[in-house]
C-alpha positions in Angstrom: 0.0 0.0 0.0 1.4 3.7 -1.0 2.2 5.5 2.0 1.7 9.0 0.3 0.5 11.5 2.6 -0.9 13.2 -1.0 -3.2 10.9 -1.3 -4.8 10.3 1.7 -4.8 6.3 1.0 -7.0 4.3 3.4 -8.0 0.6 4.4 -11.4 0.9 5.6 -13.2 -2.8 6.7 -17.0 -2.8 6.4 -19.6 -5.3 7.8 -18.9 -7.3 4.7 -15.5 -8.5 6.8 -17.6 -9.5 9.7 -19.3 -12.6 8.0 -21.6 -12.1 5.3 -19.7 -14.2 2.8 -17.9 -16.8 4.7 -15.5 -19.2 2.9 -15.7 -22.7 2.3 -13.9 -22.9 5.7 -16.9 -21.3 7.9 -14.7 -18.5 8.4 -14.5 -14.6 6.8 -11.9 -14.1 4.7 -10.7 -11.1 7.9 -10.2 -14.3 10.1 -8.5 -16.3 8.0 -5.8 -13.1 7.5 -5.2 -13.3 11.1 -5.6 -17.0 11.6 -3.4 -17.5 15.1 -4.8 -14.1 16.6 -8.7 -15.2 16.9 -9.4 -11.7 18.9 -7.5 -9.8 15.7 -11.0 -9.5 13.3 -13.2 -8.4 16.0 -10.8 -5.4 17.4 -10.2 -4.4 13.6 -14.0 -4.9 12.8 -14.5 -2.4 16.4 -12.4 0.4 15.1 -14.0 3.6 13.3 -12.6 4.9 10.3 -9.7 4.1 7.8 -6.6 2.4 7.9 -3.5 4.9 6.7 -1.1 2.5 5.2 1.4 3.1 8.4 -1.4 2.3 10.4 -2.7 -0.9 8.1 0.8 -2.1 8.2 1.3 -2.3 11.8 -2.3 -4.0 12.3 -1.7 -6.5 9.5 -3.9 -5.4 6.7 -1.5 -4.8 4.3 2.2 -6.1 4.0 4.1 -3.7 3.7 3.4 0.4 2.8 6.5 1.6 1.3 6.4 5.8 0.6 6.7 7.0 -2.9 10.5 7.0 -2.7 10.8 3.4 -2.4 7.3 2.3 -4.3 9.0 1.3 -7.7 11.6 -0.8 -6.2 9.4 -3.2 -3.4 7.0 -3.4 -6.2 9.5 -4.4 -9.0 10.9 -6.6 -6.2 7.7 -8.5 -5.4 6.8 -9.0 -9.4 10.1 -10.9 -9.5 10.0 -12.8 -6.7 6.3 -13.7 -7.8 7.5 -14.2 -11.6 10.1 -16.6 -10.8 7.8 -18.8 -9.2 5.9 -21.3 -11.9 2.8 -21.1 -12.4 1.7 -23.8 -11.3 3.3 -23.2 -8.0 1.5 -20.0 -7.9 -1.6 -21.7 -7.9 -0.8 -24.0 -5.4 0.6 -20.9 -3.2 -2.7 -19.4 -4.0 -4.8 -22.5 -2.7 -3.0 -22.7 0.7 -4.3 -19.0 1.3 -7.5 -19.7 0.0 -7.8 -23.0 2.3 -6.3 -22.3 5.7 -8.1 -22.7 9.0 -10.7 -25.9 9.6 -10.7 -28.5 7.1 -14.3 -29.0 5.8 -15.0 -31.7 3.3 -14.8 -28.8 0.7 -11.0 -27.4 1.4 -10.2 -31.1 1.5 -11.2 -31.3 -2.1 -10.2 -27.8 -3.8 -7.5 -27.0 -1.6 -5.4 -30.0 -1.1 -6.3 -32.7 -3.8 -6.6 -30.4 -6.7 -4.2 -27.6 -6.1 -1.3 -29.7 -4.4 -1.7 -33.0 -6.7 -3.7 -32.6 -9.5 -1.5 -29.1 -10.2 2.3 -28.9 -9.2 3.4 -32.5 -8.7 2.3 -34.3 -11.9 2.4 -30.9 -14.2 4.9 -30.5 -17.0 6.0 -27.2 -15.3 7.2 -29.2 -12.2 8.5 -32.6 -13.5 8.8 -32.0 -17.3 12.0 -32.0 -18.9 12.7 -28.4 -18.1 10.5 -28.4 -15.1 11.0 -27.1 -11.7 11.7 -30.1 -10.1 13.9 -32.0 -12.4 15.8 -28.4 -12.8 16.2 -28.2 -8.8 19.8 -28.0 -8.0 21.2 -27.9 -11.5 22.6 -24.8 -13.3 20.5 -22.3 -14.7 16.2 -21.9 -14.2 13.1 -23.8 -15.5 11.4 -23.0 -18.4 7.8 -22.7 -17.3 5.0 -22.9 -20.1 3.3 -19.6 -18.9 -0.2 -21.4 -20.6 -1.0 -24.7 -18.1 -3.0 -23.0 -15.5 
């Protein structure tokens, strides 16, 4: 999040964290952010007003809020440490978040069968000829085909 005073950025939570839409997990997307502090949400959810990105950093919200000085660079840093990552694995990164918390019959399926099975293990892009795995340890990267997810 840009920390730019010029802008006046803000988080602002809304009774749409507090439940309405709960996740295949039973819980709100808010409590799955702040999974080992259960009394996290409801504090957040208690406080009036926006988040300014110094403020949304500290309490969690947001990862990091870098001020326009350093914005280019933490952002072109995180796009490479995202792009060297295969796809595939970006999907199964992806499922973890989307999955965390209780296991219900339905993150048992989507999250752990599909993503972690079905989508890095047996995929070209992790055990092809030029896949991540076989390429582990040797010289040089994988070559990811940027078109199997």
């Amino acid at each position: 999040m840009l920390d730019d005073p010029d802008r006046n950025n803000r988080v602002w939570l809304s009774p749409m964290n507090a439940g309405l839409l709960p996740m295949s997990n039973g819980l709100t997307r808010l409590q799955v952010r702040f999974l080992g502090e259960p009394n996290a949400p409801g504090e957040l959810l208690a406080r009036e007003g926006g988040f300014a990105p110094c403020d949304a950093e500290k309490a969690g919200l947001v990862s990091f809020a870098p001020d326009a000085m350093d914005w280019d660079d933490e952002v072109r840093l995180a796009v490479e440490a995202r792009a060297a990552f295969s796809p595939d694995a970006l999907t199964g990164l992806e499922a973890n978040l989307r999955f965390a918390g209780p296991e219900t019959m339905e993150t048992k399926i989507f999250g752990r069968l599909t993503a972690w099975q079905n989508w890095i293990f047996q995929r070209p892009n992790a055990v092809g000829e030029n896949g991540a795995l076989t390429a582990y340890g040797q010289q040089g990267r994988p070559q990811f085909d940027w078109k199997r997810t």
